[in-house]
N, C-alpha and C positions, 0 to 999 in steps of 0.2 A: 556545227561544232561549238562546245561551248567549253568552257572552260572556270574552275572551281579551285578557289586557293588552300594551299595547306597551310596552317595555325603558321601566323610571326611569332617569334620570337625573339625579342629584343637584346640586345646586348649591351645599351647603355641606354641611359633613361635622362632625359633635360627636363625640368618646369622652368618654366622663365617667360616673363612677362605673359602671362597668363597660358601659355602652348605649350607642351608635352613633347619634345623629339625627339623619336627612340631612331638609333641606327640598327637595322636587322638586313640581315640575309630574304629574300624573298625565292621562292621555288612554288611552280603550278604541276597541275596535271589535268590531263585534257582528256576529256570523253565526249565519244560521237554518238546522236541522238539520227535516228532513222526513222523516216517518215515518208508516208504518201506525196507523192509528187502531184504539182494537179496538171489534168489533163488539158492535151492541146501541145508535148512540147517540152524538153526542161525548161528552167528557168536559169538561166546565166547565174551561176553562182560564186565563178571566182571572180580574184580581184583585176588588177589593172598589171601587167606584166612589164615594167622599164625594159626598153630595147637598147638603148643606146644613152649618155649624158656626155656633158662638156663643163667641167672636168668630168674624167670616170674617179669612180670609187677611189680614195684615198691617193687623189694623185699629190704628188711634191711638185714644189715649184711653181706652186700655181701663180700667175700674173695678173688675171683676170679681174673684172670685178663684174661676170655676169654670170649664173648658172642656167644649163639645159637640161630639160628630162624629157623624155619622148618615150611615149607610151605606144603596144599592139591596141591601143580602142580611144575613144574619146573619153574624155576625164573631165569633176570637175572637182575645185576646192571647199572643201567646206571652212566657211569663217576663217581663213588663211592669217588674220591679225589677232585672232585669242589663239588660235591652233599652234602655230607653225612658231617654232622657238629655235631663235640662232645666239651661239657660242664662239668667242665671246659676244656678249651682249651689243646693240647696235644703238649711239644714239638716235639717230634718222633711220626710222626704219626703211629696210629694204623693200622696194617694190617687186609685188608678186602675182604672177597672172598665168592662169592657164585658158589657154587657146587651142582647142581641136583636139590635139593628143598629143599638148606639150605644155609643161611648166618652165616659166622666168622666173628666172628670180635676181635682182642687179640692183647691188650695193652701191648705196647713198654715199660712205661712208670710204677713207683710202684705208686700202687693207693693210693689215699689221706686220711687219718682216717676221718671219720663222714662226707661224703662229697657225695652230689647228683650228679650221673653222668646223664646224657644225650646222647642219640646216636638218632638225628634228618635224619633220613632219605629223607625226604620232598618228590620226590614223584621217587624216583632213584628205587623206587624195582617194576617191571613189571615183567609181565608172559611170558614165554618165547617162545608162539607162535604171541599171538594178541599186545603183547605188552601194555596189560592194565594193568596202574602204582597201587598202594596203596598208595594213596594220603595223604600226607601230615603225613606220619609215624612216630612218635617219640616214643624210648620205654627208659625210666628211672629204677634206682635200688642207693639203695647209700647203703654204707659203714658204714654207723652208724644206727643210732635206730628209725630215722625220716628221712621222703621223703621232701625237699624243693618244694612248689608247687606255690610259685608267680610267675607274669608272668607279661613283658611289651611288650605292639604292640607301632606301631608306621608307620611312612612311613618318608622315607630320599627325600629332594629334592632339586636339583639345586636351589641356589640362584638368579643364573643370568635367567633364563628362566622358573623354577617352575617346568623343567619335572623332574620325576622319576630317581635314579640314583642305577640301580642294581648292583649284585655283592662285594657289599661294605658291609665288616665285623663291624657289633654296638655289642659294648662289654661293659660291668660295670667294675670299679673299686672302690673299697670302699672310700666314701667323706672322711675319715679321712688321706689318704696314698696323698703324695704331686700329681700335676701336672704336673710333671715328671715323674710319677713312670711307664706311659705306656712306655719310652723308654728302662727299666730295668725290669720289670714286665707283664707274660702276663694277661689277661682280668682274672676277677674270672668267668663271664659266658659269652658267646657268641651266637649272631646268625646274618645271611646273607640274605642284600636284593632282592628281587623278581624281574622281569621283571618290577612290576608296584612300586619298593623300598618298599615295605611294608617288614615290618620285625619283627619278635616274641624274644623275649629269653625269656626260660623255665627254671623251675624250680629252681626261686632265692629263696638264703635264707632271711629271713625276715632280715632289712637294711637301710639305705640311701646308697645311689653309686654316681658316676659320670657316664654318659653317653656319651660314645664316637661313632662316625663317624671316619673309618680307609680304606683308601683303600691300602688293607694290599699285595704290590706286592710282597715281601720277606715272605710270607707268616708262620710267626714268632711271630703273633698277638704281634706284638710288633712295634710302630713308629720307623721309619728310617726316613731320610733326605730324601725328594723327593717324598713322601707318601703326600698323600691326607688326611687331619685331619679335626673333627668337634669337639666340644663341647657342648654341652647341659648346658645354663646358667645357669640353679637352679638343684641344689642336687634334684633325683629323688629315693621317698621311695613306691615300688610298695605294 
């Protein structure tokens, strides 16, 4: 299966401090390639199937400060501390391990009252033979009585020559908190762009924010001196 983008199109356009961030709509369409199989046998082609978690999907009230996933096969993580991105952001990062056919994962950090977590996998959980990923995985649970479920895409891109600029953490901070506050303050949500700079944050609570571009080397989601910074000109309410 592969998969082939149609033209963005952007709807606002930023330069600032040398980076380009257009906010667009993103839409695929997918086409199946068919081919000789080789002999001896298929080849195990799909991914890893979650049978059961702790929380489940979008549970309220959550108490905990430890997640379970359990998979039908043995799994492993690829690079789980560049991959694996949690909302809101974590100072001490959370510890992460998969063992046999099940991932941990058990926060450093006391959880926040009334507050949508996020634990974005992207595509880090593969099967531990063929190595076929569960794409683009994210499982949420919050703390209070409601699941926050806005959501912005978008794609980041060089100013100076329009390419894609991955790896760079886009985080919100509420329009009313100064223009400073990213030096002192980390992101209320985050997420990280793609090979091709496209990038999602999940599970905002209803808002206006500030939109920021960080490429966060102190990795502290917080601006330092030296750091690659954007700004998004108009307050965005997803």
């Amino acid at each position: 299966m592969t998969n082939r983008k149609a033209p963005n199109i952007p709807s606002h356009t930023l330069v600032h401090g040398g980076w380009l961030l257009p906010l667009l709509m993103l839409c695929t369409v997918g086409c199946a390639n068919r081919g000789i199989g080789p002999q001896g046998g298929p080849i195990d082609s799909l991914p890893p199937v979650i049978t059961k978690s702790n929380p489940v999907p979008n549970q309220l009230n959550y108490q905990g400060k430890k997640v379970d996933l359990f998979f039908n096969e043995y799994i492993q993580l690829v690079n789980p501390s560049e991959n694996v991105l949690i909302s809101p952001p974590q100072q001490h990062a959370p510890e992460i391990n998969a063992i046999g056919k099940r991932i941990t994962v058990t926060f450093q950090e006391e959880m926040q009252p009334n507050t949508t977590y996020t634990i974005d996998f992207g595509n880090a959980i593969v099967d531990n033979n063929e190595k076929n990923p569960l794409q683009n995985y994210a499982m949420s649970f919050s703390t209070g009585s409601q699941i926050d479920s806005l959501r912005i895409y978008g794609t980041l891109l060089n100013a100076e020559d329009l390419n894609p600029i991955s790896g760079v953490v886009i985080g919100l901070q509420p329009v009313d908190s100064s223009m400073d506050a990213i030096k002192r303050t980390p992101f209320t949500r985050i997420g990280r762009t793609n090979a091709e700079g496209e990038f999602s944050i999940k599970n905002i609570r209803q808002g206006t924010y500030r939109l920021y571009a960080l490429q966060d080397n102190s990795l502290d989601y917080l601006y330092q001196i030296g750091e690659g910074i954007a700004v998004y000109d108009e307050p965005v309410t997803p």
